[in-house]
C-alpha positions in Angstrom: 9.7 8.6 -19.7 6.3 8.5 -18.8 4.0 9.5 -15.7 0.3 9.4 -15.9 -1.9 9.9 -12.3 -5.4 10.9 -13.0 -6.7 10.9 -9.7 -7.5 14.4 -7.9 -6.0 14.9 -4.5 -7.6 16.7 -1.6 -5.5 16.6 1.0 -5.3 18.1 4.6 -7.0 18.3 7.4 -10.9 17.9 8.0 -11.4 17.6 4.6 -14.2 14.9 5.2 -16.6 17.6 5.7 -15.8 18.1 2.4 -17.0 14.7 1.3 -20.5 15.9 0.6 -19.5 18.2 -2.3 -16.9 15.9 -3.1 -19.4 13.4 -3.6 -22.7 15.2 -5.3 -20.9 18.0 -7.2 -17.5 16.7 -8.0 -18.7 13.1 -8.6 -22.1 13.7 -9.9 -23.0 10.6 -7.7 -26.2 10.1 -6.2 -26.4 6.7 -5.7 -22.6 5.4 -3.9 -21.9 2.5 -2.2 -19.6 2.6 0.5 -16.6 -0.3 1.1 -15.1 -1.0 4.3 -14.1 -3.3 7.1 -15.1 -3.8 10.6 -12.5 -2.3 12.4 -13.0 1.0 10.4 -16.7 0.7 11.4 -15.8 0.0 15.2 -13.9 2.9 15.0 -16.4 5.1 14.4 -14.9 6.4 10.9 -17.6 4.9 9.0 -20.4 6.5 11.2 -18.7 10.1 10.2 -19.3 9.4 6.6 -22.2 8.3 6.9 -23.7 11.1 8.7 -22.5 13.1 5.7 -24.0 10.6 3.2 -27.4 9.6 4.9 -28.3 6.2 3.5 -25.7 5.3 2.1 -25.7 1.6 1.3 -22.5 -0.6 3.1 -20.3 -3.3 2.6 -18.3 -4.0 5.6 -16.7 -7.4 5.1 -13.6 -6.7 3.7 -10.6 -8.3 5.5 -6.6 -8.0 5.7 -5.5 -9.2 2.7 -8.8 -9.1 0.9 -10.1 -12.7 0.0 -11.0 -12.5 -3.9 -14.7 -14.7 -2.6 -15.0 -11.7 -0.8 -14.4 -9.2 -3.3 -16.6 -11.5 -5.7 -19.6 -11.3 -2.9 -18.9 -7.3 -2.7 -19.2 -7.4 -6.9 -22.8 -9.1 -6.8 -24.4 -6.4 -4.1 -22.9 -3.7 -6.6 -24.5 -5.3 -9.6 -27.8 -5.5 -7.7 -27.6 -2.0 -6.2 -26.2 -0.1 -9.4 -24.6 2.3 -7.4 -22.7 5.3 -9.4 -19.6 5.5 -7.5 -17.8 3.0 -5.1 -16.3 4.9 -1.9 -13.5 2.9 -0.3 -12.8 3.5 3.4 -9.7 2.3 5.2 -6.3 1.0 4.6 -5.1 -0.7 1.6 -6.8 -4.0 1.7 -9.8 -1.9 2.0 -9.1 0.6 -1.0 -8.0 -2.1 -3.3 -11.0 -4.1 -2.8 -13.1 -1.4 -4.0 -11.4 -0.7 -7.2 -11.8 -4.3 -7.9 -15.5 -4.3 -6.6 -15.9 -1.4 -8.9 -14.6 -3.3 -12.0 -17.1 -6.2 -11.3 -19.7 -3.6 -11.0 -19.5 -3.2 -14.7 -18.1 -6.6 -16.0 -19.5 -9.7 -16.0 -17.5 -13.2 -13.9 -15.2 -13.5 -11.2 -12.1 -11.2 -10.1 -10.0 -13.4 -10.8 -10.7 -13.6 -14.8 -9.7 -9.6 -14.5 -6.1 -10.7 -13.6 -3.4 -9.3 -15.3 -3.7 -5.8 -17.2 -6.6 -4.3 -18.5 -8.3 -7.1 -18.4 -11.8 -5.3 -18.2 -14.1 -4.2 -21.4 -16.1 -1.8 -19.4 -14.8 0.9 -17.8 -15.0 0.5 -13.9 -17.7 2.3 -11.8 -15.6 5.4 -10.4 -13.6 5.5 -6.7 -13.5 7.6 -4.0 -10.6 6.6 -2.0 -10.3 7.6 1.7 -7.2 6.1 3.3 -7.4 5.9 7.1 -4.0 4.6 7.7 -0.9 5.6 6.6 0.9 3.3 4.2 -1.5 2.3 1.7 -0.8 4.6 -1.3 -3.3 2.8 -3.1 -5.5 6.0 -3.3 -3.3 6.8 -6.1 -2.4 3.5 -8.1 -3.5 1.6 -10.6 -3.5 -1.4 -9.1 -5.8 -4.0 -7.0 -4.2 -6.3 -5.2 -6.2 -9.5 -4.3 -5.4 -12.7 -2.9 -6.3 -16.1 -4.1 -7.3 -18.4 -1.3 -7.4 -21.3 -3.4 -4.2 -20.7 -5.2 -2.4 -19.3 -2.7 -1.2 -16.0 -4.5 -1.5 -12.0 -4.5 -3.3 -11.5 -7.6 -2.6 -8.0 -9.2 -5.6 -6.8 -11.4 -4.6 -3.4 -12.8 -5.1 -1.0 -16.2 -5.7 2.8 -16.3 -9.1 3.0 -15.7 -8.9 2.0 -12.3 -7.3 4.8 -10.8 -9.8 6.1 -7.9 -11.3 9.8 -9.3 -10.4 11.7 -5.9 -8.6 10.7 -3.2 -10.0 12.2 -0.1 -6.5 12.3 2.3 -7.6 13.4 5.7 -4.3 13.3 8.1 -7.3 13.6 11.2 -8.3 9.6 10.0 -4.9 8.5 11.6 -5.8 9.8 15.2 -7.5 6.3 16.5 -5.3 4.5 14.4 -3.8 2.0 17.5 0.6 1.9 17.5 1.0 -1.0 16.1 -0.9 -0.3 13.1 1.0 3.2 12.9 3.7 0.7 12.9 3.5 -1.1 9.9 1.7 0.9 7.5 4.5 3.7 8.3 7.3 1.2 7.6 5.3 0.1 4.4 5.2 3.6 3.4 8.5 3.8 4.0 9.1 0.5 2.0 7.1 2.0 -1.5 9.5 4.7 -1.3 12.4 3.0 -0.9 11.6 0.9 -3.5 10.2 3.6 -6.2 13.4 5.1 -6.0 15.6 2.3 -6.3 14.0 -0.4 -9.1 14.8 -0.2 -12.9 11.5 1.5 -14.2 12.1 5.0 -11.9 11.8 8.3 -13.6 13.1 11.9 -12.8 9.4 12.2 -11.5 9.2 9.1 -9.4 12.4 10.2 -7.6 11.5 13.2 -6.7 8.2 12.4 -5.0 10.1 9.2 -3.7 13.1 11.6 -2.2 10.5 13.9 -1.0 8.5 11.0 0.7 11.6 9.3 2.3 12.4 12.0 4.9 8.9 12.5 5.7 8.0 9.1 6.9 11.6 8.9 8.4 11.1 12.2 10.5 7.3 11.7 11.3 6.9 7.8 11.9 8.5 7.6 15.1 7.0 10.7 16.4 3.5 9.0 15.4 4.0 5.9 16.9 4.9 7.3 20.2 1.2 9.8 20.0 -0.5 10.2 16.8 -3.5 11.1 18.0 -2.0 14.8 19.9 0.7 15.4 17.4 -1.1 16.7 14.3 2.3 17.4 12.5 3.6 13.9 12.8 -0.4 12.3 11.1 0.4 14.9 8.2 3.9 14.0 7.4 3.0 11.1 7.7 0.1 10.7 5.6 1.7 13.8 3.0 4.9 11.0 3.0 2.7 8.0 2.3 0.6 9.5 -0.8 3.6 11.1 -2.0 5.8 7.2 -1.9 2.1 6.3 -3.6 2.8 8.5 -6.4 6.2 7.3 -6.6 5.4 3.8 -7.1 2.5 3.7 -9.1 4.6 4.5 -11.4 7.6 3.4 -10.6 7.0 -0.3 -9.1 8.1 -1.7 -6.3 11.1 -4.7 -5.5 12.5 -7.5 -4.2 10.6 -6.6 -0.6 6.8 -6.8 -1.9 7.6 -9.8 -4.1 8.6 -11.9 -0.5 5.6 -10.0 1.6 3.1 -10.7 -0.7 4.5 -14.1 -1.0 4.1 -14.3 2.3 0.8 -12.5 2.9 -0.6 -14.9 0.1 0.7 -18.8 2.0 -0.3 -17.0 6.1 -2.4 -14.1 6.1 0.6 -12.0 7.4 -0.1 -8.1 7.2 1.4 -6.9 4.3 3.1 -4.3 6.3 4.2 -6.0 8.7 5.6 -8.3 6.0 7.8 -5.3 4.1 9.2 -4.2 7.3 10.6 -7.5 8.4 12.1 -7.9 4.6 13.1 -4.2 4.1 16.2 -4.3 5.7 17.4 -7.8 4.3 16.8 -7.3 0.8 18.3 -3.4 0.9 21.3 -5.8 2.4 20.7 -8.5 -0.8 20.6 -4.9 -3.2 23.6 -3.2 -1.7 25.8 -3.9 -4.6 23.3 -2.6 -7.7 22.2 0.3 -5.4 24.6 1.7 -3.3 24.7 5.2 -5.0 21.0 5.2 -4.4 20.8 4.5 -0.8 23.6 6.8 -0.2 21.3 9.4 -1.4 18.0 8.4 0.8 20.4 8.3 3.5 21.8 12.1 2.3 18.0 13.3 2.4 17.5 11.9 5.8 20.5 13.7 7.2 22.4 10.7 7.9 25.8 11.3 7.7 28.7 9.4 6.5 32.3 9.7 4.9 31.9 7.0 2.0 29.1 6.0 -0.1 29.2 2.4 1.0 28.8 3.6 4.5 26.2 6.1 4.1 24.4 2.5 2.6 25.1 1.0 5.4 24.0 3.4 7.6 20.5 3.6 6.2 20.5 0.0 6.6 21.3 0.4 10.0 19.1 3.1 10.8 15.7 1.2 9.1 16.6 -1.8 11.1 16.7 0.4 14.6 13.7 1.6 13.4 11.8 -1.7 13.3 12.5 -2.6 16.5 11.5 0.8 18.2 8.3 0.7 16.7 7.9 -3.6 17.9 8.3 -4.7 14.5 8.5 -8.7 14.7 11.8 -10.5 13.4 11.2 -12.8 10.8 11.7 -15.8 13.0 8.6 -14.4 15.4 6.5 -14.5 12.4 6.8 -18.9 12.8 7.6 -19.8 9.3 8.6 -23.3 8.7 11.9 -23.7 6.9 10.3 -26.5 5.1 8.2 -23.6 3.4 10.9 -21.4 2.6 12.0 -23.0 -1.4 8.1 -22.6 -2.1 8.3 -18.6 -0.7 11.5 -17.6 -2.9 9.7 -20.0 -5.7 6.3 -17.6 -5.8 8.7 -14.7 -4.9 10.9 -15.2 -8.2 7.3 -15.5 -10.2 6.0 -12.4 -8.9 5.7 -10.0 -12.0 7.6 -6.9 -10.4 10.8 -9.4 -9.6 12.0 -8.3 -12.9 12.2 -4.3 -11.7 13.8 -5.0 -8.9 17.5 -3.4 -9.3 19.5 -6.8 -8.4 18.6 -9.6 -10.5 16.9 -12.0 -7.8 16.6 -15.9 -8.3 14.5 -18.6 -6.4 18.0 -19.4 -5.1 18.7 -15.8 -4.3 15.1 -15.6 -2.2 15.9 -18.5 -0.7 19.4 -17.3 0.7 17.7 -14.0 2.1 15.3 -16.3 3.7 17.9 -18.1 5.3 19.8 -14.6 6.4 16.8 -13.5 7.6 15.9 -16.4 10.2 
C-alpha cells in the first residue's frame, strides 16, 4: 500500500487573510501569478486576493472545462513573466489549469506533449490552490485535467511534482457560490468519494478519508443548497467533505462515472459536475454486483437503514438519485445527447485510462447499455 500527499492544508474559516504569510513566508514568493476565470473575478473573490497581494499579475481566461489553447496561452505569459509561484483561484477547471500552466512555466512546447505521467523534465513552478467551490479536490491531486478541442478528449497530465504546495481551503469562498453550482460540485464531491471507496486501487487510508467524506457531503449538501451563504456549518462540511473525498481519490482513482462525464465534457462542453451526478446513480446501478458490500457500508455511515445488504445498496442508490432531483440536477435526456453519439461516448469511455480501476469490468458495450438505461 502506498499514500503520498505532499501538499500542506490550511483549512477553515477566513484563512485568506492568511494568504499574505502564506504567500511571502511559507512560499518564499515574491513574484506570483495569479490564475482564474471571469466569474470568480465578477464575484469579487479575485479583488480580495488581490488587495492582499497588491500587483499581482492575472490571468483570467480560463473556462469550464479548460481548453488546452488556453492553457498553452496561460504557459507563454508565465514564461514571459517568470513568476515564482502560480496561485489558482476557483473551481476545478480553474485549479487544474494552473498546475498545468505551472508545468509549461518550466518546460518547453505545448500541454499536450506533457500528456500522460511525468511527462515533464523540470520540475513545475509551485501552486497555491484556493478552491472556491466545493467539489473540486483538485487542491490535493496530482493530476491536471485538460481538454483537447481538436481531439475531442479529457487529457490527464499528471506526476508527483504537481501536487499544489498549500492548499488554502476557506469554507467563507462558498458564500456567493449561486445553487446550482452548489449543486453540482456537491454531487461531484460526492461522486470522488464514492468512487475512492469503491475502485480496485483503494487503500485502508483512502477509505477512511472516503468514509469520512461520504456523510459529510451527504448531511451538508442539501442544507447548502437551500442557503450557503447564512449557514456556515453546511460551507464547512461541505468543503471539509470535498478535500477530504480529494484525498481519497488522488490516491485512490476514480470509476466508471468520470470515464462517461469526461467523455462527455470532452464531445459538449457539459460541466463535469453536472455530468457525474447525472451518471452517479446509473453506473452505482451497472456496479451493484462487484460492490454491494461497499455501498452497503456508505449507506451504514450515512445512517440509512436497511435489513439486507442488497437493500441497504439499493437504498443509497435511491437516496443519491432523490438527491439529484432536490438539488435540479438535469436527467440525462435534458442534457440533448443524440443517440447516434452514444457508441462514440462508451467507445472514449472504455479508453479512458481509469476504466481499468473501476470495480466492474466495463466494455464499450457495457457503456453503451448504461447509456441506453440512462435515456
Amino acid at each position: 500500500m502506498k499514500y503520498h500527499m505532499p501538499t500542506a492544508i490550511i483549512f477553515g474559516p477566513g484563512v485568506l487573510s492568511e494568504l499574505g504569510g502564506t504567500v511571502q513566508d511559507r512560499l518564499r514568493s515574491s513574484r506570483p501569478l495569479l490564475v482564474t476565470d471571469r466569474g470568480v473575478v465578477k464575484a469579487g473573490i479575485a479583488e480580495k486576493l488581490i488587495s492582499l497581494l497588491p500587483a499581482t499579475p492575472t490571468f483570467d481566461e480560463v473556462e469550464p472545462n479548460p481548453r488546452h489553447k488556453t492553457v498553452d496561452r496561460g504557459g507563454e505569459i508565465a514564461r514571459e513573466l517568470k513568476p515564482d509561484l502560480i496561485i489558482g483561484l476557483g473551481g476545478g477547471s480553474v485549479l487544474d489549469a494552473a498546475k498545468a500552466i505551472a508545468l509549461l512555466a518550466t518546460n518547453p512546447g505545448r500541454i499536450e506533449d506533457y500528456e500522460g505521467r511525468e511527462k515533464y523534465k523540470a520540475a513545475p513552478l509551485p501552486v497555491l490552490a484556493i478552491p472556491t467551490t466545493c467539489g473540486t479536490g483538485s487542491e490535493v491531486t496530482w493530476v491536471a485535467v485538460i481538454t483537447h478541442t481538436g481531439r475531442q478528449f479529457k487529457m490527464s497530465i499528471k506526476g508527483p511534482q504537481m501536487y499544489p504546495a498549500v492548499a488554502l481551503v476557506d469554507p467563507d469562498l462558498l458564500m456567493t457560490l449561486p445553487p446550482h453550482l452548489v449543486a453540482s460540485t456537491g454531487l461531484d464531491a460526492l461522486t470522488h468519494a464514492v468512487e475512492a471507496y469503491t475502485v480496485k486501487p483503494a487503500s485502508v487510508i483512502t477509505d477512511t478519508l472516503a468514509l469520512e467524506a461520504l456523510p459529510l457531503i451527504l448531511r451538508s449538501l442539501p442544507k447548502a443548497y437551500q442557503d450557503i451563504k447564512n449557514n456556515s456549518e453546511a460551507r464547512e462540511g461541505l468543503m471539509m467533505g470535498s478535500l477530504l473525498a480529494g484525498m481519497a481519490f488522488g490516491n485512490s482513482d476514480v470509476g466508471a462515472v468520470h470515464c462517461l462525464a469526461e467523455s462527455v465534457g470532452s464531445l459538449y462542453d457539459t460541466p463535469h459536475g453536472v455530468a457525474n451526478a447525472v451518471f452517479l446513480p446509473h453506473v452505482m446501478e451497472f456496479n451493484l454486483e462487484a460492490a454491494e458490500a461497499r455501498y452497503a457500508r456508505i449507506a451504514s455511515a450515512a445512517g440509512i437503514e436497511a435489513g439486507s445488504q442488497r437493500e441497504a445498496a439499493r437504498r443509497l442508490i435511491a437516496r443519491i438519485k432523490e438527491l439529484s432531483r432536490s438539488l435540479s440536477i438535469p436527467s440525462f435526456q435534458e442534457l440533448n445527447i443524440p443517440e447516434s453519439d452514444f457508441r462514440l461516448i462508451a467507445e472514449k469511455s472504455f479508453a479512458n485510462n481509469s476504466n481499468p480501476s473501476n470495480p466492474r469490468e466495463a466494455t464499450a458495450a457495457n457503456y453503451l447499455d448504461i447509456l441506453r438505461r440512462a435515456h
